[in-house]
ROSE-4610 file (N, C-alpha, C; in Angstrom, 1 decimal, always signed):
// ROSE-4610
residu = [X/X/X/X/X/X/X/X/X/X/X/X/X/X/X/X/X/X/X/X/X/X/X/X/X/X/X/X/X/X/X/X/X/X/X/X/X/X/X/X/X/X/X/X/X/X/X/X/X/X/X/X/X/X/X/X/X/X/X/X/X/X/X/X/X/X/X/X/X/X/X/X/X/X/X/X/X/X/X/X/X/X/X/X/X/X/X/X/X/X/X/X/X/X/X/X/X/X/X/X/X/X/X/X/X/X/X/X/X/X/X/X/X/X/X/X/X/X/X/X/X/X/X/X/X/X/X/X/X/X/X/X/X/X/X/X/X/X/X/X/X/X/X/X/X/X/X/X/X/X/X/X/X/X/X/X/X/X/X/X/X/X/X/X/X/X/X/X/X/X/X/X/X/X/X/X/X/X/X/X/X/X/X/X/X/X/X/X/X/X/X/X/X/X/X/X/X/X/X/X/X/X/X/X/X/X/X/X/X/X/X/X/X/X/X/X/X/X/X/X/X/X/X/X/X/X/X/X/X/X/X/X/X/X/X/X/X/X/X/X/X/X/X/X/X/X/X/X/X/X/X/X/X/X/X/X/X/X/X/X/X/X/X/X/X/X/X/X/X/X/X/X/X/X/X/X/X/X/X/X/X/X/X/X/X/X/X/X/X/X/X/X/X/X/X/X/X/X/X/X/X/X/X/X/X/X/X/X/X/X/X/X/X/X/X/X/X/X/X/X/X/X/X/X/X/X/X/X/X/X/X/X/X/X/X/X/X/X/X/X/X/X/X/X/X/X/X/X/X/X/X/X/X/X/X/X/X/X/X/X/X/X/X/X/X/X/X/X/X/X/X/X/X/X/X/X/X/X/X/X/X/X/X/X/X/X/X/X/X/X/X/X/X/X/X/X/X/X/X/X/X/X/X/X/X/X/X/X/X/X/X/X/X/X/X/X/X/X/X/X/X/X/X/X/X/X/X/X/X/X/X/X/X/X/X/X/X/X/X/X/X/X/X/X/X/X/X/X/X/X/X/X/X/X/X/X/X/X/X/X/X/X/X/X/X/X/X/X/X/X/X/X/X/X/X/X/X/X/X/X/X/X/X/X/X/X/X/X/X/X/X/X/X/X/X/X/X/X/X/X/X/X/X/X/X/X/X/X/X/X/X/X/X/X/X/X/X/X/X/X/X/X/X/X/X/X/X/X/X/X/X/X/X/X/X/X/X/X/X/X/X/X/X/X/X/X/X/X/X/X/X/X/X/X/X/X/X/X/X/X/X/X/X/X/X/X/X/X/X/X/X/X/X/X/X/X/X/X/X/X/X/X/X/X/X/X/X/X/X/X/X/X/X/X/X/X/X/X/X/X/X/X/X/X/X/X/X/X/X/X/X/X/X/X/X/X/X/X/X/X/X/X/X/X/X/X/X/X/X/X/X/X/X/X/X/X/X/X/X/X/X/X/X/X/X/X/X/X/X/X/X/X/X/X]
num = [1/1/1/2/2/2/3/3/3/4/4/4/5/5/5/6/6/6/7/7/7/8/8/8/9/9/9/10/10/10/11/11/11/12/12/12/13/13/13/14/14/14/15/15/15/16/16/16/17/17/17/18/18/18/19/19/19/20/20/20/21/21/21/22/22/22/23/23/23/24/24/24/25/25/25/26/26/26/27/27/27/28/28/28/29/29/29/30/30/30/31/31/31/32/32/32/33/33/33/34/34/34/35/35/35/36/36/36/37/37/37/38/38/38/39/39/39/40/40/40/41/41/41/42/42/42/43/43/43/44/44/44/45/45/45/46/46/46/47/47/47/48/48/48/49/49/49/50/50/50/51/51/51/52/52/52/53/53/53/54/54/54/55/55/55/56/56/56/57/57/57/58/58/58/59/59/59/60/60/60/61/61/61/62/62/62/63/63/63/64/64/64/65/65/65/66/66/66/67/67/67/68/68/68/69/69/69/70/70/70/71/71/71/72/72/72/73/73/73/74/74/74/75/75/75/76/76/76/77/77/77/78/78/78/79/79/79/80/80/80/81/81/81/82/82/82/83/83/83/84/84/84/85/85/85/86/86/86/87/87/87/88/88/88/89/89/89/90/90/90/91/91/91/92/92/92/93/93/93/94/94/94/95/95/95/96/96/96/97/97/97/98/98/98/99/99/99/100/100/100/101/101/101/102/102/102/103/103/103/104/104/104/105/105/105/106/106/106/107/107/107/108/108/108/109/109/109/110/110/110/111/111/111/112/112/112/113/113/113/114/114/114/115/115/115/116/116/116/117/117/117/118/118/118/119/119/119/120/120/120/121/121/121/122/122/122/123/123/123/124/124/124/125/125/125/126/126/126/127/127/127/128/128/128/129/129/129/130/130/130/131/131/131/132/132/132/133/133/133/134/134/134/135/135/135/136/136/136/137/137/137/138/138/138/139/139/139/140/140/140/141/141/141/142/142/142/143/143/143/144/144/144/145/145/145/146/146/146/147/147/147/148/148/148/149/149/149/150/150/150/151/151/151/152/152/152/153/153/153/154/154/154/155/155/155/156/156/156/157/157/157/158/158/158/159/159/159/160/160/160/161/161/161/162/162/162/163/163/163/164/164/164/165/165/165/166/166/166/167/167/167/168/168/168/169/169/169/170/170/170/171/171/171/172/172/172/173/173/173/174/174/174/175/175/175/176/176/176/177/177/177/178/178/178/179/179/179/180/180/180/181/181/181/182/182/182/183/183/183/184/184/184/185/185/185/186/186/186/187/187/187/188/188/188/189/189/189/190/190/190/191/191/191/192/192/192/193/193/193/194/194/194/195/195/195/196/196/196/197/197/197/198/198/198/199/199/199/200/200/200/201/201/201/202/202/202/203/203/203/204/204/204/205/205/205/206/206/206/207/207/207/208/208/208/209/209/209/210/210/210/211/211/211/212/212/212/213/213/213/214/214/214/215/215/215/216/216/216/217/217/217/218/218/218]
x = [-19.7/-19.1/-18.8/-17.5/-17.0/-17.4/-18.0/-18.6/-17.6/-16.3/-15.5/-15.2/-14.8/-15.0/-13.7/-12.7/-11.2/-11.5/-11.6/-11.2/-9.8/-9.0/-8.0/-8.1/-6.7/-6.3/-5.5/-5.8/-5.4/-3.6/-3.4/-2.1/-0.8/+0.1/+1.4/+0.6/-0.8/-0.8/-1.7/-1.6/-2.3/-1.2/-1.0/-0.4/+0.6/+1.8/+3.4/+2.7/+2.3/+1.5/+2.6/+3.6/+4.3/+5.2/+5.6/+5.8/+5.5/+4.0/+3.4/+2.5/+2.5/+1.8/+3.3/+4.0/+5.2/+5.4/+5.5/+5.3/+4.1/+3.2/+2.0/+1.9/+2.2/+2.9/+3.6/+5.0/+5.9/+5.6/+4.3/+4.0/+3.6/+2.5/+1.5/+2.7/+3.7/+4.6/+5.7/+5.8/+6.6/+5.7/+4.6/+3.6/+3.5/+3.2/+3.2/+4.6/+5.3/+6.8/+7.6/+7.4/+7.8/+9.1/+9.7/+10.5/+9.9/+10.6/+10.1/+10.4/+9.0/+9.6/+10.3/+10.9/+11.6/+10.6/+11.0/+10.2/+9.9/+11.0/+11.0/+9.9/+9.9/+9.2/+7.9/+7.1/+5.9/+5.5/+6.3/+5.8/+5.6/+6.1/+5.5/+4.2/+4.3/+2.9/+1.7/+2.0/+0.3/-0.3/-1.8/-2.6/-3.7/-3.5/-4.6/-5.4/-5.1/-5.8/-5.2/-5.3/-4.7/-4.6/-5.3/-5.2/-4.5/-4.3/-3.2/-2.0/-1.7/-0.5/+0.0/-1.2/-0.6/-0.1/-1.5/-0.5/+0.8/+1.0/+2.5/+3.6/+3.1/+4.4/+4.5/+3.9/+3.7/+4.7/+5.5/+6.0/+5.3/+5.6/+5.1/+4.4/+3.3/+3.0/+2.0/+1.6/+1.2/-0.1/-0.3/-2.1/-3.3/-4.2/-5.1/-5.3/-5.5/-6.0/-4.3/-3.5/-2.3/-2.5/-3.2/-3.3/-4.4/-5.5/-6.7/-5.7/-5.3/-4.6/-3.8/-3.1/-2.3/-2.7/-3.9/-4.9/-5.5/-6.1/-6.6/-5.4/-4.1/-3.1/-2.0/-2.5/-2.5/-3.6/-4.0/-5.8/-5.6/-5.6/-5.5/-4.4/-3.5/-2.0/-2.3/-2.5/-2.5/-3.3/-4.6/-5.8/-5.0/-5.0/-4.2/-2.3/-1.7/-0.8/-0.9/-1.9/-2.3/-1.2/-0.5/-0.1/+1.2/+1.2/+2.8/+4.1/+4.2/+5.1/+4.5/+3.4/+2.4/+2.2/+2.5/+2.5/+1.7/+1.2/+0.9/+2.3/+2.3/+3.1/+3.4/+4.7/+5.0/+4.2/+3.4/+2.1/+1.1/+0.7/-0.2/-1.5/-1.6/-2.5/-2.9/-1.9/-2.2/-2.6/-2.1/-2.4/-4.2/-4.6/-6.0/-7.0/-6.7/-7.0/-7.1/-5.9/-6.6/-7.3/-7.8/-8.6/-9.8/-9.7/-11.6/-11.9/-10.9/-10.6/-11.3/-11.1/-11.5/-12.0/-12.8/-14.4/-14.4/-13.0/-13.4/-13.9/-14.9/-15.6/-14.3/-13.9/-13.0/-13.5/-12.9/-12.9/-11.9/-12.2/-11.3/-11.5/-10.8/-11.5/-10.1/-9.9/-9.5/-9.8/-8.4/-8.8/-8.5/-8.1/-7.6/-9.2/-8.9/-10.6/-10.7/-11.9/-12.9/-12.6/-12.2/-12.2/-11.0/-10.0/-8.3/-8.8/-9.6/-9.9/-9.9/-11.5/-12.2/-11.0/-9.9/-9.8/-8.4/-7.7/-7.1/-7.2/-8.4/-8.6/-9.4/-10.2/-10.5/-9.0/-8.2/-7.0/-6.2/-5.7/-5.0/-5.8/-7.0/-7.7/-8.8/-9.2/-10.7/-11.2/-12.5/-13.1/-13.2/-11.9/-11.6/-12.6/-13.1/-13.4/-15.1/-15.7/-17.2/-17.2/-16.4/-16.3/-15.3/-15.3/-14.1/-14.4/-13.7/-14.6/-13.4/-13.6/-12.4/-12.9/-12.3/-12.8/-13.8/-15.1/-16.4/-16.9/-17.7/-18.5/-19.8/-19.5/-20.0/-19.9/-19.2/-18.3/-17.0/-17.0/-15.1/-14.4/-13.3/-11.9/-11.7/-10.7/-10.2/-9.5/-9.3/-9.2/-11.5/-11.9/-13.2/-13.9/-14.6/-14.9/-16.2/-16.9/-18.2/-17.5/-16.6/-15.6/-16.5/-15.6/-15.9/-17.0/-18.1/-19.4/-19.9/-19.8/-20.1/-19.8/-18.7/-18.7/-19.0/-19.4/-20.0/-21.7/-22.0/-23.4/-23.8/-22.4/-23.1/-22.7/-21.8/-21.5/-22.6/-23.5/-24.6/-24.2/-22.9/-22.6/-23.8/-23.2/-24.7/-23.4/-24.2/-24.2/-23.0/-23.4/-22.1/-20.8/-21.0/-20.0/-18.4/-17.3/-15.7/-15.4/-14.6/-14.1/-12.7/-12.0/-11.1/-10.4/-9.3/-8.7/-7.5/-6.4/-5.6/-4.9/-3.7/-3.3/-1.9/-1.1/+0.9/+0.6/-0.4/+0.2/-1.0/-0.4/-1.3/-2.9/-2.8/-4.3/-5.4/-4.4/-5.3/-5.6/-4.3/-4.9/-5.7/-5.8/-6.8/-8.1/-8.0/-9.5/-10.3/-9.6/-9.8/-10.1/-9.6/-9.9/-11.1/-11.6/-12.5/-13.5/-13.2/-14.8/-15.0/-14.2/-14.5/-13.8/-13.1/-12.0/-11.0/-10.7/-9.2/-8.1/-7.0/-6.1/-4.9/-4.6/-3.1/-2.5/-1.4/-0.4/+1.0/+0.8/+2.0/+2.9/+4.3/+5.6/+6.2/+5.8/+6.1/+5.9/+4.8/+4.3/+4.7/+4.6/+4.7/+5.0/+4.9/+5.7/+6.5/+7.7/+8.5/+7.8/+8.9/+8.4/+8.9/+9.8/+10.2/+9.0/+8.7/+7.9/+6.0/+6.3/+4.7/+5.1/+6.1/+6.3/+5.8/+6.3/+6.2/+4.6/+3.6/+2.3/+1.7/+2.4/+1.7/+2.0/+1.2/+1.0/+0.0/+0.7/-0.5/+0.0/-0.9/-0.1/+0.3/+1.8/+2.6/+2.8/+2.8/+3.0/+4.2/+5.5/+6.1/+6.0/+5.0/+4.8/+3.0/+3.0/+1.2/+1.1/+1.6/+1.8/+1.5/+2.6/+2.1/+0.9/+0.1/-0.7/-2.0/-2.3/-3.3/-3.0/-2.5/-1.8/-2.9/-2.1/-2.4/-4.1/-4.6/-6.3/-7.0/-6.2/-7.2/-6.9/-6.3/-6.2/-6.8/-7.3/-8.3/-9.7]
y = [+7.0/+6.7/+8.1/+7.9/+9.5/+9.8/+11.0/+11.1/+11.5/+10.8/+10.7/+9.4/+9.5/+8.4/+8.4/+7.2/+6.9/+6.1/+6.6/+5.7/+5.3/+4.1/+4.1/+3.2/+3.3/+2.5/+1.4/+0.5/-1.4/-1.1/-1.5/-1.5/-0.5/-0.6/+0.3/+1.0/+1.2/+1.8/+1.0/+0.0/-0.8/-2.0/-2.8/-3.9/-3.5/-4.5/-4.3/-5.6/-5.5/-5.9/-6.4/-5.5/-5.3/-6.6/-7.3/-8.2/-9.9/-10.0/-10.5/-10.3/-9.0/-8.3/-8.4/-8.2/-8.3/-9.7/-10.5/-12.4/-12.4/-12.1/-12.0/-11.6/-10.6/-9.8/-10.3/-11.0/-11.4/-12.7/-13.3/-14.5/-14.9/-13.4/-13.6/-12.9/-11.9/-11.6/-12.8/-13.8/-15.0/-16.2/-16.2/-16.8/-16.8/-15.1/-14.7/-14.6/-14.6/-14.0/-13.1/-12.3/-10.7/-10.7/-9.9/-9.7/-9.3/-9.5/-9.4/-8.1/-7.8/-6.1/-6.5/-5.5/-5.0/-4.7/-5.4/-4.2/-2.9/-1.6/-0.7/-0.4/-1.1/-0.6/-1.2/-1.8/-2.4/-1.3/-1.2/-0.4/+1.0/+1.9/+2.8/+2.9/+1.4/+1.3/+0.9/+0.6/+0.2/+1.7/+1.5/+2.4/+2.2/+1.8/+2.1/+0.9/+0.3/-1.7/-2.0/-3.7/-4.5/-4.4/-3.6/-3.4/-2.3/-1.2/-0.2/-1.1/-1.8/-2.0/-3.5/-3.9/-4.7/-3.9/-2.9/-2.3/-1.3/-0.9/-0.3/-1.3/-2.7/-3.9/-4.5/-4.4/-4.6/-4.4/-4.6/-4.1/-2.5/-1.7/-0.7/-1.4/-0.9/-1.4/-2.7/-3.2/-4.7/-4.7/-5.6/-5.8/-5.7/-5.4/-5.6/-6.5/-7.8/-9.0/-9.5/-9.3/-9.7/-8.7/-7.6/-6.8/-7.8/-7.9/-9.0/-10.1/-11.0/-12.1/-11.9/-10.6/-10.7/-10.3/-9.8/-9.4/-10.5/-11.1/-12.4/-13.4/-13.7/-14.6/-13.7/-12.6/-11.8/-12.3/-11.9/-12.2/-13.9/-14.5/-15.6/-16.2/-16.0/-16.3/-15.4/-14.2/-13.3/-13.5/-14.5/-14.9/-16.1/-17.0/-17.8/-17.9/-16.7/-16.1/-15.2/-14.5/-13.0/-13.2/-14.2/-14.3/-14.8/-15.0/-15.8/-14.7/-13.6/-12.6/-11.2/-10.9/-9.9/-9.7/-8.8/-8.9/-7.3/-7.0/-5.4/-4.3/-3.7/-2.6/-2.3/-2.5/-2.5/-1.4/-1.8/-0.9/-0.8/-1.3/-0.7/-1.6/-2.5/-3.7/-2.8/-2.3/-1.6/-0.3/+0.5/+1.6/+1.9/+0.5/+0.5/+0.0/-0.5/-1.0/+0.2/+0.9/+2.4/+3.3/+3.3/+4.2/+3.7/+2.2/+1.6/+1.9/+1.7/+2.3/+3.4/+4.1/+5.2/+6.4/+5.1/+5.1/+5.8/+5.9/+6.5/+5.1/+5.4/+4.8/+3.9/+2.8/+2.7/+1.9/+2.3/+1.8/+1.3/+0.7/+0.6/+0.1/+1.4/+1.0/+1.3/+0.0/-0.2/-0.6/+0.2/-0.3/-1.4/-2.7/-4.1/-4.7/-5.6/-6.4/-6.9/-6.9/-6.9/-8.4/-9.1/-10.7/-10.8/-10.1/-10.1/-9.4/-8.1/-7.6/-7.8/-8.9/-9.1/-10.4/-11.2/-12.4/-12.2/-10.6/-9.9/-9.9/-9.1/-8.0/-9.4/-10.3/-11.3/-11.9/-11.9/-12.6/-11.7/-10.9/-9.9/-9.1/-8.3/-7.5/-8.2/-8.9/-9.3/-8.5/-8.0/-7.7/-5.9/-6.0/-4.6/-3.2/-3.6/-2.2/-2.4/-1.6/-1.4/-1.8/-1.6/-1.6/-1.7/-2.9/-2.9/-3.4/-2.1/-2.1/-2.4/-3.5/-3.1/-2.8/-3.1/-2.7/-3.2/-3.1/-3.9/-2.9/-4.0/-3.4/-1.8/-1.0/-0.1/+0.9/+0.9/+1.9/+2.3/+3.2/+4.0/+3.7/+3.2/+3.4/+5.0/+4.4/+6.0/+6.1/+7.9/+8.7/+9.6/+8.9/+9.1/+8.6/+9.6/+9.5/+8.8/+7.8/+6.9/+6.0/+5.2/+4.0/+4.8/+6.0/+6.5/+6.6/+7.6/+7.0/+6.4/+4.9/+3.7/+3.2/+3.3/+3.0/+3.7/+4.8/+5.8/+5.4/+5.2/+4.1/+3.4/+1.9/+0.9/+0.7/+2.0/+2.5/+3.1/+3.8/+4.2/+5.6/+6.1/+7.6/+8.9/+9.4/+10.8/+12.0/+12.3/+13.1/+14.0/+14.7/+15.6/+15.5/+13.8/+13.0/+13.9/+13.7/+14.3/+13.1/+13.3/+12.5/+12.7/+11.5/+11.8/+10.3/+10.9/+9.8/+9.5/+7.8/+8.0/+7.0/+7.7/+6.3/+6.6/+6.5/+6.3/+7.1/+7.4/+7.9/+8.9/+9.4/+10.7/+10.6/+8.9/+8.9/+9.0/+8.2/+8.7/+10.2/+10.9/+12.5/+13.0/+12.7/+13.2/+12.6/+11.1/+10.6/+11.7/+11.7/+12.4/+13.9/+14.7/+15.7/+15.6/+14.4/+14.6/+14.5/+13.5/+12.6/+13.5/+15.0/+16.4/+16.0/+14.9/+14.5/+14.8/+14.9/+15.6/+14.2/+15.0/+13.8/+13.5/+12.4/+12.1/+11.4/+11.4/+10.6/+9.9/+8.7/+8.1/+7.8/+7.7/+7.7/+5.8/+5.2/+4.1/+3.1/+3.5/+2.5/+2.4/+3.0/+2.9/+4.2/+4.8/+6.7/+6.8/+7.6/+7.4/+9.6/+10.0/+11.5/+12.1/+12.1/+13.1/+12.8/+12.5/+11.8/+12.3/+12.1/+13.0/+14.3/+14.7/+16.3/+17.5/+16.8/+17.3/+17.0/+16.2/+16.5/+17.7/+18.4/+19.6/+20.2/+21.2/+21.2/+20.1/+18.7/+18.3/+17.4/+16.8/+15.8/+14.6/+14.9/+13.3/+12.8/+11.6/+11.3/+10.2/+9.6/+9.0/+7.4/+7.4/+6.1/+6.2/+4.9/+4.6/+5.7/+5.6/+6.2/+8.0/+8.3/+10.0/+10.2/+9.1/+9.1/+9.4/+8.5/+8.7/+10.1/+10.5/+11.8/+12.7/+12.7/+13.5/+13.4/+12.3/+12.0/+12.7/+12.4/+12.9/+14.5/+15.3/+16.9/+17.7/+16.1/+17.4/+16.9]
z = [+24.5/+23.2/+22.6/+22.1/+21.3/+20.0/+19.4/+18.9/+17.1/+17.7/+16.6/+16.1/+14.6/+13.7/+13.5/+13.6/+13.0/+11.7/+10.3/+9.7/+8.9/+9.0/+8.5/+7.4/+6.6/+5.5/+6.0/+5.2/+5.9/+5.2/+4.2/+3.2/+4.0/+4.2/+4.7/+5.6/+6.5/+7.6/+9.1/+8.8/+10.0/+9.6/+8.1/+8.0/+7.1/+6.9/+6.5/+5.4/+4.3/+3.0/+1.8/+1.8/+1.0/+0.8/+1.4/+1.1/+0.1/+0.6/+0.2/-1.2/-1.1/-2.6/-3.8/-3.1/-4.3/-4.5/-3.9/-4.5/-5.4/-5.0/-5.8/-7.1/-7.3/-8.5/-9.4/-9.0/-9.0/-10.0/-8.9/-9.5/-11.2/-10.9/-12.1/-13.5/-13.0/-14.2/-14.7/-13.9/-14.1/-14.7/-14.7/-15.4/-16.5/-16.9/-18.0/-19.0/-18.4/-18.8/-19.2/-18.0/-17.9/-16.8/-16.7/-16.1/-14.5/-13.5/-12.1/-11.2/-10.4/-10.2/-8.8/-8.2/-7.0/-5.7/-4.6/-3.6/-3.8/-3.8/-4.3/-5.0/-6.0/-7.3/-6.7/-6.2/-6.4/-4.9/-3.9/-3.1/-3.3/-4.7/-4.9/-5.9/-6.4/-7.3/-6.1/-5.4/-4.1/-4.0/-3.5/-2.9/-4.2/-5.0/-6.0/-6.1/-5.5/-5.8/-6.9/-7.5/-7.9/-9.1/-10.0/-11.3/-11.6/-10.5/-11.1/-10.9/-9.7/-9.4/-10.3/-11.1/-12.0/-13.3/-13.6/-15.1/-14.7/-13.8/-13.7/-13.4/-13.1/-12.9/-14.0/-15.0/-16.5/-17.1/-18.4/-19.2/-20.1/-20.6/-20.8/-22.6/-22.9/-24.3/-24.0/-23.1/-22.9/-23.2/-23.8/-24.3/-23.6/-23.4/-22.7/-22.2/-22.7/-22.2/-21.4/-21.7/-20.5/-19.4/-19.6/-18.3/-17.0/-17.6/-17.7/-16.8/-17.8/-17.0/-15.8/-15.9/-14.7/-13.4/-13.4/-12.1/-11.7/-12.7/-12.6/-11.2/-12.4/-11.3/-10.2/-10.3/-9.1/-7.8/-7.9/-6.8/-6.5/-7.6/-7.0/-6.2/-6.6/-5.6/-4.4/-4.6/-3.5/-2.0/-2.6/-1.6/-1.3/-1.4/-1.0/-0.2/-0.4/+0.4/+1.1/+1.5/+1.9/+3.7/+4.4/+5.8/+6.0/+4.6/+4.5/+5.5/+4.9/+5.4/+6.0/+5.7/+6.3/+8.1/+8.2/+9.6/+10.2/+11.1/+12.0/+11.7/+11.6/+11.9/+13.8/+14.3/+15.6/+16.5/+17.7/+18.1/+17.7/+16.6/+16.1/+16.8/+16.9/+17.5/+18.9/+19.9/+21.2/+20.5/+19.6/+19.7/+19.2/+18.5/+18.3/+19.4/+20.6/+21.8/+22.3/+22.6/+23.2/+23.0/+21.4/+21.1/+21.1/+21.0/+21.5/+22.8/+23.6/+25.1/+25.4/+24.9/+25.0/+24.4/+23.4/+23.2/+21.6/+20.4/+19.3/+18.5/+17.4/+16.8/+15.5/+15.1/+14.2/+13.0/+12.0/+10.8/+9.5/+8.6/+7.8/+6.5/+5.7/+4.1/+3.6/+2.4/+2.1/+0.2/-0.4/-2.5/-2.7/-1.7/-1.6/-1.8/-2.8/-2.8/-1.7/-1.7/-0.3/+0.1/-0.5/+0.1/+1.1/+0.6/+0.9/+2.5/+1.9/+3.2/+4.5/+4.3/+5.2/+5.8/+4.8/+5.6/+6.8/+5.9/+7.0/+7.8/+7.9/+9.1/+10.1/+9.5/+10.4/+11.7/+10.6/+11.3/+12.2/+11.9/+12.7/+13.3/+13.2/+14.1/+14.3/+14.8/+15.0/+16.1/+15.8/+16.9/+17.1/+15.8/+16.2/+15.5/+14.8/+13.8/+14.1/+13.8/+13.6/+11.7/+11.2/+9.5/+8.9/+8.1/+6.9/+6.0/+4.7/+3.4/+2.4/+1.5/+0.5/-0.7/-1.9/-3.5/-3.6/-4.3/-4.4/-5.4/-6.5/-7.5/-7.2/-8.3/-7.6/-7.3/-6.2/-5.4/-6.2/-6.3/-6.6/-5.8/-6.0/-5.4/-4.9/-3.5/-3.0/-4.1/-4.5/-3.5/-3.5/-4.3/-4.6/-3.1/-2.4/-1.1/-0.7/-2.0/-1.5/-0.7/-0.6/+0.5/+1.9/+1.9/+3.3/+3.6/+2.5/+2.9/+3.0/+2.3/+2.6/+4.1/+4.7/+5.7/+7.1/+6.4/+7.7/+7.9/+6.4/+6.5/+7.4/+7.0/+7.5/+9.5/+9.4/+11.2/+11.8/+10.9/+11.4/+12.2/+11.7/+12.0/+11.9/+12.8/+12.5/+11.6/+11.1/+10.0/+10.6/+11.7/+12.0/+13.5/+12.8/+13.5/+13.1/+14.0/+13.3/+12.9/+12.0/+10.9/+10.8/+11.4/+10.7/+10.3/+9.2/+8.3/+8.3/+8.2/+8.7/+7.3/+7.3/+5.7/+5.7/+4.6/+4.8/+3.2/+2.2/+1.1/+0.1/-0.8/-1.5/-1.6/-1.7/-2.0/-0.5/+0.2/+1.7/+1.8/+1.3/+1.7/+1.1/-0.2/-1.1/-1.0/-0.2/+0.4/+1.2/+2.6/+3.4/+3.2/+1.9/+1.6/+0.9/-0.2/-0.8/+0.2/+1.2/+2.4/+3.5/+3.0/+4.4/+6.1/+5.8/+7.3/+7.3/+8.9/+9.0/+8.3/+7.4/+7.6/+8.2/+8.6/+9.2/+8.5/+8.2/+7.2/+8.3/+8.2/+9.2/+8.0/+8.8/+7.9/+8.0/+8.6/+8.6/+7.2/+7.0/+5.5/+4.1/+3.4/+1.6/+0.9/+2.5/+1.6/+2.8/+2.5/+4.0/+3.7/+4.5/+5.7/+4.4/+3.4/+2.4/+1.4/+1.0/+0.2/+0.5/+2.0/+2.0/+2.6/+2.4/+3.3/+2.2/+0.7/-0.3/-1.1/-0.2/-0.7/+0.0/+0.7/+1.4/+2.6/+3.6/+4.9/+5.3/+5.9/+6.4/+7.9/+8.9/+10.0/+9.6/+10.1/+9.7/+11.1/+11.2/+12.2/+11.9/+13.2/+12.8/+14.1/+14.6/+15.7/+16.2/+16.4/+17.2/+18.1/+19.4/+20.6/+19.3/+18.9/+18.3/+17.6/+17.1/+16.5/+17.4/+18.7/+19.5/+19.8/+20.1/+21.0/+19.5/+18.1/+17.6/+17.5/+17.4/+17.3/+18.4/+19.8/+20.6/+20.7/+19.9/+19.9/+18.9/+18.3/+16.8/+17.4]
């Protein structure tokens, strides 16, 4: 068993999300009677869980309790459509088979409520992870690094396990920076390569296959 820990982010880097989060969205602003956002737009509002990405799909000015409501008929459409259009990212299913293969420890924390989480990752990866964590009372949202401790916990990692972290946008890197893991940033998800080139020096990767490659050289 390798004494390295993968943890990744579920949203634009294991699953293509975006689809189905923007119906969801979509839903609860056509409920209320707001105007409807764009792909575009809703895929630069993800990474924060459901209540940033409701108050920036909002009207600007909006009351509190319509912020309130719209999470509310967010989550609930959303649990109920989480497979409609959601699908893996191409390789990505093999490219996590080889790293169990050969023996790295995997995980997955995610700012998506933990229900959405768990019925995900039940459906598309079963079997796969030692841990997957989503938003839950408590705990801070990434980019606040208890998620990762939490799930280094309940992996039963030793203290001076390597760590490293893998996500598509700012808040993954600033996870990984705050939770002391290396980070990798893949280009396929919800930031394309300009977009994270400009959060720094850090590894981008742009396919599965470059990604193992890059894991097994740190």
């Amino acid at each position: 068993m390798s004494d390295t820990v993968v943890l990744f982010d579920l949203d634009g880097t294991l699953l293509n999300t975006l689809p189905d989060l923007k119906n969801a969205a979509n839903h609860a602003l056509r409920v209320l009677g707001y105007p409807e956002r764009s792909g575009a737009e809703i895929r630069i509002f993800l990474g924060n869980g459901v209540g940033v990405l409701m108050k920036c799909s909002l009207p600007e000015g909006c009351p509190e309790d319509r912020w309130e409501k719209a999470v509310e008929l967010q989550k609930s459409y959303y649990l109920s459509h989480l497979m409609v259009e959601t699908r893996p990212y191409e390789g990505v299913p093999e490219m996590l088979a080889q790293l169990r293969k050969e023996g790295f420890r995997l995980g997955t924390v995610s700012n998506k409520f933990d229900a959405a989480v768990q019925n995900l990752i039940s459906a598309f990866y079963p079997g796969v992870f030692d841990v997957a964590l989503g938003e839950r009372k408590n705990v801070p949202k990434k980019p606040d690094p208890a998620m990762v401790r939490t799930a280094l916990a309940v992996m039963n990692a030793p203290e001076d396990c390597k760590l490293i972290y893998v996500g598509d946008s700012e808040v993954d890197l600033h996870t990984a920076e705050n939770a002391g893991a290396v980070p990798i940033l893949v280009d396929w998800g919800f930031r394309d390569r300009d977009a994270l080139q400009q959060l720094g020096d850090c590894r981008i990767v742009s396919s599965p296959p470059e990604l193992i490659n890059e894991i097994r050289s740190i």
